[in-house]
C-alpha positions as CSV (number, residue, x, y, z in Angstrom):
1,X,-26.1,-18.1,-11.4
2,X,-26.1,-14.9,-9.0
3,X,-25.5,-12.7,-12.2
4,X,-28.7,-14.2,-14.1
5,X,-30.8,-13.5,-11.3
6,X,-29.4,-9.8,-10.8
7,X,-29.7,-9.4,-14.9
8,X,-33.4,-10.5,-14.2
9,X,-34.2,-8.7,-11.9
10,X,-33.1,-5.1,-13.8
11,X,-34.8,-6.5,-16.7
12,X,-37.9,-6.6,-14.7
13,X,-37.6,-3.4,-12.9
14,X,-37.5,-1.7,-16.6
15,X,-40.4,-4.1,-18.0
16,X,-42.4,-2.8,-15.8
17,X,-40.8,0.9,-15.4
18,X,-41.9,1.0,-19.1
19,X,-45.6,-0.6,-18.3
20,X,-46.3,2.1,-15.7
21,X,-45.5,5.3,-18.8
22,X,-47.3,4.1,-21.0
23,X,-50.4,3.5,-18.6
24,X,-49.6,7.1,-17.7
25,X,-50.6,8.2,-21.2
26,X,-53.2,6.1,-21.1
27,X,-54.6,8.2,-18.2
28,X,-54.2,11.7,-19.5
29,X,-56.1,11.1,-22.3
30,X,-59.1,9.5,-20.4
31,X,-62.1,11.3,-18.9
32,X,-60.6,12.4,-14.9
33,X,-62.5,11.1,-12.2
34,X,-63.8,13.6,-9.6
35,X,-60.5,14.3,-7.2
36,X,-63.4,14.9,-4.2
37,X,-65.6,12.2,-4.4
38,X,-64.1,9.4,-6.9
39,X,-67.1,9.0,-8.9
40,X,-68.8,10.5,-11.9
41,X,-66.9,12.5,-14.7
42,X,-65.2,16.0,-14.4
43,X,-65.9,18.1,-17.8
44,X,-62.4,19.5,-17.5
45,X,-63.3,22.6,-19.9
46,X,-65.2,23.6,-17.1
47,X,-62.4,23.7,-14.3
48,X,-61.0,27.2,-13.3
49,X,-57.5,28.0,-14.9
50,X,-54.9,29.8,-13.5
51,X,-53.2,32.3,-16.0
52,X,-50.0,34.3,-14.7
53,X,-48.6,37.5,-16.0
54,X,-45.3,36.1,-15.2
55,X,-44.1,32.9,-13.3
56,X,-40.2,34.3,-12.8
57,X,-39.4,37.6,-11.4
58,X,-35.9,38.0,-11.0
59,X,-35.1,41.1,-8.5
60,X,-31.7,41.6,-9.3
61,X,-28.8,42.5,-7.0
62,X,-29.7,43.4,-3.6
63,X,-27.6,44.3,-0.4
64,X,-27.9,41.2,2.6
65,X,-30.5,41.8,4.8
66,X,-32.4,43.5,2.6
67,X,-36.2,42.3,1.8
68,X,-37.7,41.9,-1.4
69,X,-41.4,41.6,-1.9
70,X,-43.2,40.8,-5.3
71,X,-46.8,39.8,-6.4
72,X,-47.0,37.6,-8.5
73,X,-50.6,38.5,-10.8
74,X,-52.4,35.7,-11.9
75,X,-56.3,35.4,-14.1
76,X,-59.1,32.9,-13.5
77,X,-59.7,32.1,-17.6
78,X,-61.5,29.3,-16.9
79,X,-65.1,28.5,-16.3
80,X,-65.9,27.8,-12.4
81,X,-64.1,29.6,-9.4
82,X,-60.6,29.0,-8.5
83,X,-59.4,28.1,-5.1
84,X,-56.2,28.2,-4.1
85,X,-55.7,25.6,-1.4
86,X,-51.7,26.6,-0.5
87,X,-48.7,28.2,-1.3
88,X,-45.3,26.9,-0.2
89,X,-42.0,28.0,-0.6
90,X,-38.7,25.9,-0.3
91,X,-37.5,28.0,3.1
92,X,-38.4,30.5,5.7
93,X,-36.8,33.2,4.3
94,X,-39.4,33.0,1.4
95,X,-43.5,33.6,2.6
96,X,-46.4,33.7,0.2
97,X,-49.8,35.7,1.1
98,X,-52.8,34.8,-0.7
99,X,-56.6,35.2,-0.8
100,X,-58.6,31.8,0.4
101,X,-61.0,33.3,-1.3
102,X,-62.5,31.7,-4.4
103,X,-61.7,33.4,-7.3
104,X,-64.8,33.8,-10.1
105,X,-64.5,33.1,-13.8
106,X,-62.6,36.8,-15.4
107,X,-61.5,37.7,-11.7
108,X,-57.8,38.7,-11.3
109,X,-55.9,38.0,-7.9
110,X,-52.2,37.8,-6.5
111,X,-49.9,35.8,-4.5
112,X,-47.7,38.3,-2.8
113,X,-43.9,37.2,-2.2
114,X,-41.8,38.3,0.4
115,X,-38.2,37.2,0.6
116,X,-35.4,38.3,3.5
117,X,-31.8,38.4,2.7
118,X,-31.1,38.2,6.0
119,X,-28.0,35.3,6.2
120,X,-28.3,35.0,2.5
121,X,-25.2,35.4,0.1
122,X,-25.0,35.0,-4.0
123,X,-27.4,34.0,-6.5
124,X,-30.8,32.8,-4.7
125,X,-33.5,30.6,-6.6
126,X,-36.7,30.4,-4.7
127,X,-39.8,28.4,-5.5
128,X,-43.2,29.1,-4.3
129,X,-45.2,25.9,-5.2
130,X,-49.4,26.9,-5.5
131,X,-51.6,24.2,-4.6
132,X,-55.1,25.3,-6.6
133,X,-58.2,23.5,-7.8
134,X,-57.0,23.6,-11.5
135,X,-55.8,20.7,-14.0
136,X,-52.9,20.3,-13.0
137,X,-53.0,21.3,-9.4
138,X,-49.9,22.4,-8.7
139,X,-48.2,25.4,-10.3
140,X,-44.3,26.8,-9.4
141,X,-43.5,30.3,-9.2
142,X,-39.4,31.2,-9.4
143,X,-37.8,34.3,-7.5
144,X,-34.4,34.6,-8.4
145,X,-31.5,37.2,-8.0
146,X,-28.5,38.3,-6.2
147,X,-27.5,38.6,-2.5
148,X,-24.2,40.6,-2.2
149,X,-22.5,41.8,1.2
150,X,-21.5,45.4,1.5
């Protein structure tokens, strides 16, 4: 009796696993409701959209203690400003700089990267996560490379 109930219960739990995908599709093709206010439509070929040269910079081998610092060059292609509300990175050793500024349509900006070796040994894989007013909102940046001790 215990097993039916345990087999009917998974059974559920994929049912409706399942359910919630395919609603997911659902969604992305639908109009998006305004994020800001939860009413009206959002024309989404009007949102800003945030281009980058390149989304990985790898910077090599580097000595321990050593500090690399990268900016990461990014377009507004789209067709209102761009705002970038954060910029996060998975530890301390890792800080992104950027302009709160918004960004027009055809305006070029960067997200400068500094990372400190300082503690660090062997092959490092940072991400800086940007939190922006584009669809999606939320892009990731990679920094990669090698620490080595002397």
């Amino acid at each position: 009796m215990m097993n039916r109930i345990i087999i009917i219960f998974f059974a559920a739990v994929i049912l409706i696993s399942c359910n919630k995908k395919s609603e997911k599709k659902e969604l992305e093709t639908e109009s998006i409701s305004n994020p800001l206010t939860a009413d009206g439509e959002v024309d989404t070929t009007q949102m800003p959209k945030m281009i980058f040269e390149k989304d990985v910079y790898d910077f090599g081998k580097i000595k321990q203690g050593e500090k690399v610092s990268y900016s990461y060059k990014f377009k507004n292609t789209g067709k209102s400003p761009l705002i970038i509300s954060n910029a996060t990175a998975t530890c301390g050793c890792t800080i992104p700089k950027y302009s709160q500024e918004p960004l027009n349509p055809g305006e070029e900006g960067v997200i400068e990267v500094i990372f400190d070796s300082k503690n660090k040994t062997g092959l490092q894989n940072k991400t800086i996560t940007v939190i922006s007013n584009t669809i999606p909102n939320t892009k990731v940046l990679y920094l990669r490379g090698d620490v080595t001790i002397d």
